[in-house]
Structures are given as C-alpha cells and as structure tokens.
MARBA-3410 file (N, C-alpha, C, O; in Angstrom, 1 decimal):
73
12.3,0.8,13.8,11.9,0.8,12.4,10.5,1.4,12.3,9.6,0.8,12.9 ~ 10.3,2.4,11.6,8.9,2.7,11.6,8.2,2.4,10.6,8.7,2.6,9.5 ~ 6.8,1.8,10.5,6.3,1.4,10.0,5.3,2.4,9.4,5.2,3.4,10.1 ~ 4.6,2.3,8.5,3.3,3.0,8.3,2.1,2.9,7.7,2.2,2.6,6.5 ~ 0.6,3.0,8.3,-0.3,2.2,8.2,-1.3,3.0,7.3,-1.3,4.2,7.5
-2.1,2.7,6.6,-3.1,3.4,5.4,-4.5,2.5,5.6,-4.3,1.3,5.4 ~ -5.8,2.8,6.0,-6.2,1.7,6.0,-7.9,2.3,5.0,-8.2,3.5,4.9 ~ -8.6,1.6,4.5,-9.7,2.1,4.0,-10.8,1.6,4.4,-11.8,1.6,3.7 ~ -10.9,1.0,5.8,-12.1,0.3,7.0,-12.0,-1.3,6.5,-12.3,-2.1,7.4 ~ -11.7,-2.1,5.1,-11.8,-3.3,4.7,-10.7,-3.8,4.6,-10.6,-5.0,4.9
-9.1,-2.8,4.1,-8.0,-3.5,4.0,-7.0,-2.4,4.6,-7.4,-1.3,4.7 ~ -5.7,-2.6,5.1,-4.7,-2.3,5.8,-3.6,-2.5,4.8,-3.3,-3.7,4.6 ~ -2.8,-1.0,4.0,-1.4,-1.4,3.6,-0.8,-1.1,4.8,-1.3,-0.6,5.8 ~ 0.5,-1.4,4.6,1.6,-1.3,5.6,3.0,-1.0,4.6,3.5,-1.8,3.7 ~ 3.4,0.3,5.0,4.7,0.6,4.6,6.3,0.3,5.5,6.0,0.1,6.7
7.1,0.2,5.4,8.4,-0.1,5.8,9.4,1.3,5.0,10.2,0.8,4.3 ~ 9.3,2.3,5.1,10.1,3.3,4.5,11.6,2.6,4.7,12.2,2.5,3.6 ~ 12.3,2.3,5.7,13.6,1.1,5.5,13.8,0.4,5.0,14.9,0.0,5.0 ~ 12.7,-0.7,4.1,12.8,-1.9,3.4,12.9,-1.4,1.7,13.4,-2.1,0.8 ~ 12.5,-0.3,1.5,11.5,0.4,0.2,13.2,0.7,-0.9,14.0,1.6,-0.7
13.1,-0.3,-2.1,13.9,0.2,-2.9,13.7,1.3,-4.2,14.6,1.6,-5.0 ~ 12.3,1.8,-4.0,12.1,2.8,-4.9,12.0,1.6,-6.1,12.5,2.6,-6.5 ~ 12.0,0.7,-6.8,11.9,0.1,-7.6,10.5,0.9,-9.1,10.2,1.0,-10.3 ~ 10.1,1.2,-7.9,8.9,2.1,-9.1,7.4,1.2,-9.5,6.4,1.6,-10.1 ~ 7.8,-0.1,-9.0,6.4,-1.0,-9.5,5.0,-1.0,-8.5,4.1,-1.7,-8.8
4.9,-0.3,-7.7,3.8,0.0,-7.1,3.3,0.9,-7.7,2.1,0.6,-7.9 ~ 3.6,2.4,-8.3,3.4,3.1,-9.2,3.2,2.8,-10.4,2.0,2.7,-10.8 ~ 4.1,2.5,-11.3,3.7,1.7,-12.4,2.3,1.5,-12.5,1.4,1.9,-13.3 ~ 2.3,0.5,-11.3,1.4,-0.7,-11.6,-0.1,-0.1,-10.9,-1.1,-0.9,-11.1 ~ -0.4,0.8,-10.3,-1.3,0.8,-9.7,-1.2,2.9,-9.3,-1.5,3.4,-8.2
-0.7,3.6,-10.6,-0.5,5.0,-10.3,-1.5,5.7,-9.7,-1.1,6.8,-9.4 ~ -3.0,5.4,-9.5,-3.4,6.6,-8.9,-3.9,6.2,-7.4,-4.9,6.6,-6.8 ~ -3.1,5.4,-7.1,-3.3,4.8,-5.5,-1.7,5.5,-4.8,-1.8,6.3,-3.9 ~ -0.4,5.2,-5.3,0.4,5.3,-4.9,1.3,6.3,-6.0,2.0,6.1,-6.9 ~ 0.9,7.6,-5.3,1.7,8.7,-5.5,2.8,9.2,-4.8,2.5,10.1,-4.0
3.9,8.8,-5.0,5.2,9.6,-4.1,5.7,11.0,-3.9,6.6,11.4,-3.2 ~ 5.1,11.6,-4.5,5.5,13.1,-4.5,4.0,14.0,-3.7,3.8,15.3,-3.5 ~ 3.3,12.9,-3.3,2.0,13.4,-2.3,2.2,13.1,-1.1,3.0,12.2,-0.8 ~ 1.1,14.0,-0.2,1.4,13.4,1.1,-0.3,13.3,1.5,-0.9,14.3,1.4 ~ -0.8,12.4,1.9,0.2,11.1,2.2,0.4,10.3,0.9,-0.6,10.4,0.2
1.0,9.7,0.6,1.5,9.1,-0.8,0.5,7.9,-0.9,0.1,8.0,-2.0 ~ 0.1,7.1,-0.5,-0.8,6.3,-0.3,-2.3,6.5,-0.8,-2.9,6.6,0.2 ~ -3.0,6.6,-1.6,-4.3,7.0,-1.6,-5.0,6.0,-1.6,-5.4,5.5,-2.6 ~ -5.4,5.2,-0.2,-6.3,4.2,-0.2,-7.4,3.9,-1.0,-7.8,2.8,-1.4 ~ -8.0,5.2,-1.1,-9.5,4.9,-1.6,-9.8,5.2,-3.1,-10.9,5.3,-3.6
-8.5,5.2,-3.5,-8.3,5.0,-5.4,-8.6,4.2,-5.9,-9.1,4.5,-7.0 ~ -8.7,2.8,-5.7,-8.8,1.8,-6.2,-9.6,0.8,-5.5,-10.4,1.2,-4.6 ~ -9.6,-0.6,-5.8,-10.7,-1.4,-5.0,-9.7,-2.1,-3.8,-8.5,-2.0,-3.9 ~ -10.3,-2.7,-2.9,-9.4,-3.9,-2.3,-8.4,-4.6,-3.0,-7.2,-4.4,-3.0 ~ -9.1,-5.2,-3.5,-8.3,-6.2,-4.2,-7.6,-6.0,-5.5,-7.2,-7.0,-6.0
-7.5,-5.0,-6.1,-6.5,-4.1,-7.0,-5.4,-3.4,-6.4,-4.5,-3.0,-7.1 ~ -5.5,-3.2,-4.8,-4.4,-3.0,-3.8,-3.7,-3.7,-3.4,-2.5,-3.4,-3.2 ~ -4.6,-5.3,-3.2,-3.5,-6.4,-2.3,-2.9,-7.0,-3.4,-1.9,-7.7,-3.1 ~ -3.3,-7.0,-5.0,-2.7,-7.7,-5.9,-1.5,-6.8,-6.2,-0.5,-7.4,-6.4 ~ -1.5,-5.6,-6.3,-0.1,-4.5,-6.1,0.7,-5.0,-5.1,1.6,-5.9,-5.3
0.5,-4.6,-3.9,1.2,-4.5,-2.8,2.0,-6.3,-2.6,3.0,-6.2,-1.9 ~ 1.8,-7.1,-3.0,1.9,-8.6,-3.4,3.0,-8.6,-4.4,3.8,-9.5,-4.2 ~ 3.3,-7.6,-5.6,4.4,-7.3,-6.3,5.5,-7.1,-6.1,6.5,-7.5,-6.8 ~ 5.5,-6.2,-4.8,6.6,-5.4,-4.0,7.7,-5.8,-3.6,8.1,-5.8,-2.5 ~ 8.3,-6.3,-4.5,10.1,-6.7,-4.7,10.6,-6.5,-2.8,10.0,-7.2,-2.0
11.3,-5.9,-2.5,11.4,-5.7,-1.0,11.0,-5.8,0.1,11.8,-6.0,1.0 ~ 9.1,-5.7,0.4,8.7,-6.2,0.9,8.5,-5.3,2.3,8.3,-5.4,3.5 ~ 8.6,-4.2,1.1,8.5,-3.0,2.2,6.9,-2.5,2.2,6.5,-1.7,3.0 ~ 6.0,-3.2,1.1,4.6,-2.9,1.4,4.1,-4.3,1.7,4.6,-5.3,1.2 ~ 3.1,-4.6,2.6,2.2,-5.3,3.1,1.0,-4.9,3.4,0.8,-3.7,3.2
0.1,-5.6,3.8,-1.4,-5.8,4.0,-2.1,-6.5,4.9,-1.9,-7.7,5.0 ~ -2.9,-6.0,5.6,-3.5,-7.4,6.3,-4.8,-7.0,6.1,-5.1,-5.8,6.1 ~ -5.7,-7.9,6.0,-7.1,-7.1,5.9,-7.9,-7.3,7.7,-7.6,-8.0,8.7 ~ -8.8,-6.2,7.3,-9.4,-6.0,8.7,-10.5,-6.8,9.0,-11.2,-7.3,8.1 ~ -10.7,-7.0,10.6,-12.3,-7.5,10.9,-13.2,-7.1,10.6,-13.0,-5.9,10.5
-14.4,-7.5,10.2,-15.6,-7.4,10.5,-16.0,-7.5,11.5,-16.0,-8.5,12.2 ~ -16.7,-5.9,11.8,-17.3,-5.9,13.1,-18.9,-6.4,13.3,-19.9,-6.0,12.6 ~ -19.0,-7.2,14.4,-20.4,-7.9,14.1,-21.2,-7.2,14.7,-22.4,-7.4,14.7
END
C-alpha cells in the first residue's frame, strides 16, 4: 500500500491513494492547499498548520492523515 508524505518542517499530511474516495471535501474545503489536477497535488505551504489538520480531520475515508513533527532542540 503506498502511502504519501507532504510535510512543511511543523506538520506531516499523509496520503493513502487506496483509501481516497474522491469525495471532493478536502478541496472544497481547503482549495488552495489541495489541488488534484497538480502535481504534487498537495500544496503544503498554502495554508497554516492548523487550517490543514482541521481539513485533513474531515476526510470521510481516512485516506488523509497527519502527524505533527518534532522539535528539534
């Protein structure tokens, strides 16, 4: 299963292209982060943190996730 990772040094999405029903609400909801007809379709640095993980949190399928990253000390 391949997974795919987008990260912007603070937060990490994670795609599942096998889980992904095209439902359209990532788009919708958050269009100039997640463009499908781009590559890479992902545009991390569109939006803030936390206007990504409240998106990606919507995702019917559960084909997008998130983990946020360390701080490096």
């Amino acid at each position: 299963m391949t997974k795919k990772s987008y990260s912007n040094g603070e937060v990490t999405v994670t795609w599942e292209p096998s889980k992904c029903t095209h439902s359209g609400n990532c788009v919708r909801g958050l269009g100039q982060v997640f463009k499908p007809k781009e590559q890479p379709w992902i545009k991390i640095d569109a939006a803030s943190s936390e206007d990504i993980i409240n998106q990606v949190k919507k995702c019917p399928s559960g084909a997008l996730g998130y983990f946020l990253n360390k701080e490096s000390e």
